[in-house]
C-alpha positions in Angstrom: 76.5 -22.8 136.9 77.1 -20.9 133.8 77.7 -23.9 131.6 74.0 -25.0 132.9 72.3 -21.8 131.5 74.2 -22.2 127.9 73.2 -25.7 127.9 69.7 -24.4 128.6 70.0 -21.9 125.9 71.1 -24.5 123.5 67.9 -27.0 123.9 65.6 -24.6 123.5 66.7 -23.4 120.5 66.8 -27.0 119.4 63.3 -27.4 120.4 62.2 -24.3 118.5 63.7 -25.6 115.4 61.6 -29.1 115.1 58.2 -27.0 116.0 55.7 -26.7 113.5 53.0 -25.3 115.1 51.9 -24.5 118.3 48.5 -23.6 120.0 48.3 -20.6 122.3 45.2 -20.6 122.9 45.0 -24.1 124.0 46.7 -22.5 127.5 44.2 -19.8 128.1 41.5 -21.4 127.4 42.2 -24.7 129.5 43.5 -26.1 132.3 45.6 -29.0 131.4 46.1 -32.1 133.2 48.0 -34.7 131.3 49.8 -34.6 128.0 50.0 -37.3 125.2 52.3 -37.4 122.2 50.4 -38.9 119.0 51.7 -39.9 115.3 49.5 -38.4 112.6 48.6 -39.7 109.1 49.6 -37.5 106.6 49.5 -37.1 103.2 52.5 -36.7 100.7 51.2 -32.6 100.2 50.6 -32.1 103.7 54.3 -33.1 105.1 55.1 -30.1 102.2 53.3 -27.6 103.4 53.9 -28.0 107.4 57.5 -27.7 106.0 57.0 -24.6 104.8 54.8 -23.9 108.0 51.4 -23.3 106.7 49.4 -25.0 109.7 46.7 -23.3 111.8 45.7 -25.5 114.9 43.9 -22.5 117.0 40.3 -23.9 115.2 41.1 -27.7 115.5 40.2 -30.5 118.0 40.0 -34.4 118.8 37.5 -36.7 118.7 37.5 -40.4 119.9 35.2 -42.6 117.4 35.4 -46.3 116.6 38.7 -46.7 119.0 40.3 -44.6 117.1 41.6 -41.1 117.4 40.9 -38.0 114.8 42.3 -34.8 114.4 39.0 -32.1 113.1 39.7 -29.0 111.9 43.5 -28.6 111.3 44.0 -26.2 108.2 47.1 -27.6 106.2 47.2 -24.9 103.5 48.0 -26.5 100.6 51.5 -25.2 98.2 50.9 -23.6 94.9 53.3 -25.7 93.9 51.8 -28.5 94.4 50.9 -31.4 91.7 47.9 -30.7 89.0 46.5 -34.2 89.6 45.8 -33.7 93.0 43.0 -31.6 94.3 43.8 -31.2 98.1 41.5 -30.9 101.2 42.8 -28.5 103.9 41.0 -29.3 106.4 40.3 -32.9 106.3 40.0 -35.4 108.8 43.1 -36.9 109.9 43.6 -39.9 111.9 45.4 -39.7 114.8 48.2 -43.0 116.0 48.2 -43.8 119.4 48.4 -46.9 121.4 45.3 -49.0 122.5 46.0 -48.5 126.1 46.6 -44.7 125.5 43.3 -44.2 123.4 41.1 -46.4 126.4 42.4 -43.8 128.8 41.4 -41.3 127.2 37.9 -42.9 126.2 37.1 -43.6 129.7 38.8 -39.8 130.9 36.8 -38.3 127.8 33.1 -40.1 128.7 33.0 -40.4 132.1 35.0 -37.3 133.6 33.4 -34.8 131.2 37.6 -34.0 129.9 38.5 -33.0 126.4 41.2 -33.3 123.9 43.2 -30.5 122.5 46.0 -30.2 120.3 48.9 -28.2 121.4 51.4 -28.3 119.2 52.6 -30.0 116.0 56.8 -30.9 115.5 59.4 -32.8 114.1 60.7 -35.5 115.9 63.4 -37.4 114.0 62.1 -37.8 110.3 58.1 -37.9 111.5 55.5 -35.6 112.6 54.2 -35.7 116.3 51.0 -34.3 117.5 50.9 -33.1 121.5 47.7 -33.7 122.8 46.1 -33.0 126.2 43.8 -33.8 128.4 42.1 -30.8 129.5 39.2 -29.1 130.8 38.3 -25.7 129.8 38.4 -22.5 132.2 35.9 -20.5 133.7 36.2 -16.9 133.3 37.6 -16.3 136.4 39.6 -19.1 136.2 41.6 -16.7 133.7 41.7 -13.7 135.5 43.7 -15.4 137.8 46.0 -17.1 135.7 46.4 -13.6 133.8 47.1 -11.8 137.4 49.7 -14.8 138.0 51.3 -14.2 134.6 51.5 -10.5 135.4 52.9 -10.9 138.7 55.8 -13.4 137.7 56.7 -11.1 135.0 56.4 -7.9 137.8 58.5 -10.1 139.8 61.3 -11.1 137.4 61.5 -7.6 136.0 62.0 -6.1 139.9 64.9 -8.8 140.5 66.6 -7.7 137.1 67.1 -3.9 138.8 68.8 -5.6 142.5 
């Protein structure tokens, strides 16, 4: 059993090492129902700066247009070190890759079932750049009272098992 938790202990870190980014308030603000892992198209610049972790996804979403997949409103700040000839855009439009199958899902999840696409997060995985996407709808307002009170009572819970 205790080689379990260590083993635990050790992919998590792992999986805080290749994460860029993350979006908390993606979770309080909706209720998620499926996830979907999508390449992005970045340029040269942009793969700089995420290394050096200056990405804001709390202000960004995804659109479906043309087939196709875009990520709106992800600030990539750009480096000061970057090159003279190049006059970056931090917040442009970035085309998301996905299959066609996966993008048709979410078309007919999008249009007819009244869902909407989030990002999550933003990592590493191998030498690319991955985008998590959801499928979500958002909350009411007392939709996240209760998920609040749930939160609070886990953690209640947890801390009165720590003092048995």
């Amino acid at each position: 059993m205790g080689i379990d938790i260590i083993l635990h202990g050790m992919n998590n870190k792992q999986k805080s090492d290749t994460t860029i980014a993350v979006n908390r308030k993606a979770l309080h603000e909706y209720s998620i129902e499926e996830r979907f892992e999508a390449g992005i198209a970045l340029e040269g610049w942009e793969v700089k700066s995420l290394r050096a972790g200056k990405i804001q996804l709390d202000q960004s979403y995804v659109i479906l247009k043309n087939g196709e997949a875009w990520l709106l409103g992800g600030l990539i700040t750009p480096l000061q070190t970057a090159s003279t000839h190049i006059h970056p855009d931090p917040t442009r439009t970035r085309k998301l890759l996905l299959h066609q199958r996966e993008i048709s899902k979410l078309i007919g999840n999008v249009e007819r079932k009244g869902y909407t696409l989030i990002p999550l997060s933003l990592y590493w995985k191998g030498n690319r750049v991955k985008l998590a996407i959801a499928l979500a709808k958002g909350k009411k307002q007392h939709d996240k009272r209760a998920t609040e009170k749930e939160r609070d009572w886990q953690r209640q819970k947890q801390r009165i098992l720590k003092q048995l």
